[in-house]
C-alpha positions in Angstrom: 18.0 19.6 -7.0 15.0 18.0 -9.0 13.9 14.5 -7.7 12.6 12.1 -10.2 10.3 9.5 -8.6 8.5 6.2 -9.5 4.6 5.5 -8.8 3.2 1.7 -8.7 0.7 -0.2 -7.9 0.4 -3.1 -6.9 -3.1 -3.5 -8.0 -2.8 -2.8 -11.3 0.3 -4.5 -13.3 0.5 -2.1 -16.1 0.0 0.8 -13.9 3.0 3.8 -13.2 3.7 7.3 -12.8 7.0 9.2 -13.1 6.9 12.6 -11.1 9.8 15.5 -11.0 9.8 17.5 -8.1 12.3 20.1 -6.6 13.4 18.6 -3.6 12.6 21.7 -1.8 9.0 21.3 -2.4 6.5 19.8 0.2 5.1 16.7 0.6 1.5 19.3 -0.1 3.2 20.0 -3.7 4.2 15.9 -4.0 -0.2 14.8 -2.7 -1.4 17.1 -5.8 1.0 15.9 -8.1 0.0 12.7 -7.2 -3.1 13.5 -7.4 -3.1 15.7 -11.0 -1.4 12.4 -12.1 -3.9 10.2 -11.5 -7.4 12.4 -11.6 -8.2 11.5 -7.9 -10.0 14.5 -6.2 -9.0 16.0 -3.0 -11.1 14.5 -1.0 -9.3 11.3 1.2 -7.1 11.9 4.5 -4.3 10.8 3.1 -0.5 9.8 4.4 3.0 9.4 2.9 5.1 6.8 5.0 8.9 7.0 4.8 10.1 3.6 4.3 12.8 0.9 5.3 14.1 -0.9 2.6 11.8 -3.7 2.6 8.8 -1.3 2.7 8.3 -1.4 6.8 6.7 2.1 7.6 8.4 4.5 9.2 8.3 8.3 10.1 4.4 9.3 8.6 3.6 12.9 7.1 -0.2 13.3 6.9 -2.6 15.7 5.2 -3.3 17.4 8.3 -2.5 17.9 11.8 -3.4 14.9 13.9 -4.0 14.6 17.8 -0.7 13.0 18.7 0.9 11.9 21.7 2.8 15.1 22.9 5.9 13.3 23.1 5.7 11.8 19.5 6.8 13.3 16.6 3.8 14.6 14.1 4.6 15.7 10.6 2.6 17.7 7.9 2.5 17.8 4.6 1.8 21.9 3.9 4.8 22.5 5.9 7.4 19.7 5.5 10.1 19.9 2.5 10.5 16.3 1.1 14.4 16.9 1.5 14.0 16.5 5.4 13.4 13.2 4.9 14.0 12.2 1.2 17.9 12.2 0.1 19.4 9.1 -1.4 18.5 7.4 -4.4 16.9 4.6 -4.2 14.6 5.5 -1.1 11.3 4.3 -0.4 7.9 5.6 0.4 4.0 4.7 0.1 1.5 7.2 -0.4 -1.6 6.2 1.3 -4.5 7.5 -1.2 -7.6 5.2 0.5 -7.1 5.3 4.6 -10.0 3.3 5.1 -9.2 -0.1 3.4 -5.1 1.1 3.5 -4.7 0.9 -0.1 -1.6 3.1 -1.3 1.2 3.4 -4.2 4.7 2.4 -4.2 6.9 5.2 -4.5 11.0 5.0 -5.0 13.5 7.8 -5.9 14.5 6.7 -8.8 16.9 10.0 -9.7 18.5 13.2 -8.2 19.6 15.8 -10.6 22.1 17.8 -9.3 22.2 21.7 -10.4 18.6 21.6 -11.9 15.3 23.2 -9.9 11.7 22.2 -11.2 9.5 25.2 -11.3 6.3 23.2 -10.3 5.8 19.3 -10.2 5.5 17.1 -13.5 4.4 13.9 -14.7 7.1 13.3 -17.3 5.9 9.2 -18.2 2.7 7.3 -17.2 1.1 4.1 -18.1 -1.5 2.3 -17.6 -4.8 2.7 -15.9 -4.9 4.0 -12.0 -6.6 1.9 -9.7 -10.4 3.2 -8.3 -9.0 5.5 -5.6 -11.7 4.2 -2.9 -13.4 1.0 -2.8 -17.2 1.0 -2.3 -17.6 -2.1 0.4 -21.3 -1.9 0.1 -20.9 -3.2 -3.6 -18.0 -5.0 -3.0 -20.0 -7.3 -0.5 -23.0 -7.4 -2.7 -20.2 -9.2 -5.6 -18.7 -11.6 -3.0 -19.7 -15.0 -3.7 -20.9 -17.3 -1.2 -19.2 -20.7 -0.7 -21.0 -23.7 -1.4 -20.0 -26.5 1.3 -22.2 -29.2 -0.3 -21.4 -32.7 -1.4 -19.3 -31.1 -4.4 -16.8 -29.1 -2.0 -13.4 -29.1 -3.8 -14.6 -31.6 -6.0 -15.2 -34.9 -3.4 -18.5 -35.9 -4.1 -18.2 -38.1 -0.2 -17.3 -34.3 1.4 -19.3 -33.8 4.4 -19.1 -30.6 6.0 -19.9 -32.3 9.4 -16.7 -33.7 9.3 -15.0 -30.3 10.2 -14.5 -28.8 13.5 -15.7 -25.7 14.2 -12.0 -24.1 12.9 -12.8 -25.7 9.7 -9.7 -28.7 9.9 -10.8 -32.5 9.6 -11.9 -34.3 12.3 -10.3 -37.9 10.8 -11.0 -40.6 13.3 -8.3 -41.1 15.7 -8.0 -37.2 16.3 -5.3 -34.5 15.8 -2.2 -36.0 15.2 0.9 -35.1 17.5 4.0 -33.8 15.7 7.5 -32.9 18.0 9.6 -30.2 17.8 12.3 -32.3 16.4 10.4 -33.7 13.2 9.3 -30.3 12.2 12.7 -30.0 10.1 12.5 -33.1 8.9 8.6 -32.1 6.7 10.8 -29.4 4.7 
């Protein structure tokens, strides 16, 4: 059987990948698909998730043998066939491509076509541009903007930032106001 499967990001709108597989192939074959698909190099620790419907993670198949617990479970890519866990239409994994800041792509089964094998893995349809495959957090925190908690804070020329506790929530003058139980329903 061949597997046709959807990539996407949710960085990047625009952004997706088809891939055909053979559904006898490992998740190894799937990763440098992936990767070949996207021009990422080989170099991240990286993780496919089997997912629930709503995208709650699952059994995880990872690049290489980890130090588990010896009573869990531990999959590998090189040596499991995406059939052992992929066989309806429909069904859902993420493919984590940058461990450290969890950033991954949305992956769904999109086909299974019956009395067909695919020789190797293909891209068949891509668009858009793939996201950067690792973030750089040393630049990243050299762009972030500071916020300025002056007299022109959200726009209130009379804002005082001494006003705030130390959680950041208005002081007011008589205090935190006390809400029940029973009127919670009654503000939505």
């Amino acid at each position: 059987m061949t597997y046709r499967f959807m990539l996407v990001s949710d960085e990047m709108d625009d952004f997706f990948r088809e891939i055909k597989i053979d559904s006898e192939a490992t998740f190894l074959d799937f990763h440098k698909a992936i990767l070949a698909a996207v021009s990422y190099p080989d170099d991240q620790m990286t993780s496919f998730f089997i997912c629930e419907d709503n995208w709650e993670k699952n059994e995880e198949i990872t690049l290489e043998e980890m130090d588990t617990r010896s009573d869990e479970d531990s999959w590998v890519m090189g040596s499991t066939r995406i059939s052992e866990f992929v066989e309806d239409e429909g069904q859902r994994l993420l493919y984590v491509f940058d461990p450290l800041a969890e950033r991954c792509f949305f992956i769904e089964l999109k086909e299974i076509i019956t009395g067909s094998r695919q020789a190797s893995p293909e891209c068949t349809r891509k668009g858009g541009k793939a996201p950067k495959q690792t973030i750089d957090f040393e630049e990243l925190a050299k762009t972030q903007s500071v916020i300025d908690t002056g007299e022109n804070f959200y726009g209130d020329d009379d804002f005082d930032d001494e006003d705030l506790d130390r959680d950041g929530f208005d002081m007011g003058d008589g205090g935190p106001e006390t809400v029940s139980l029973d009127s919670i329903d009654d503000l939505y």
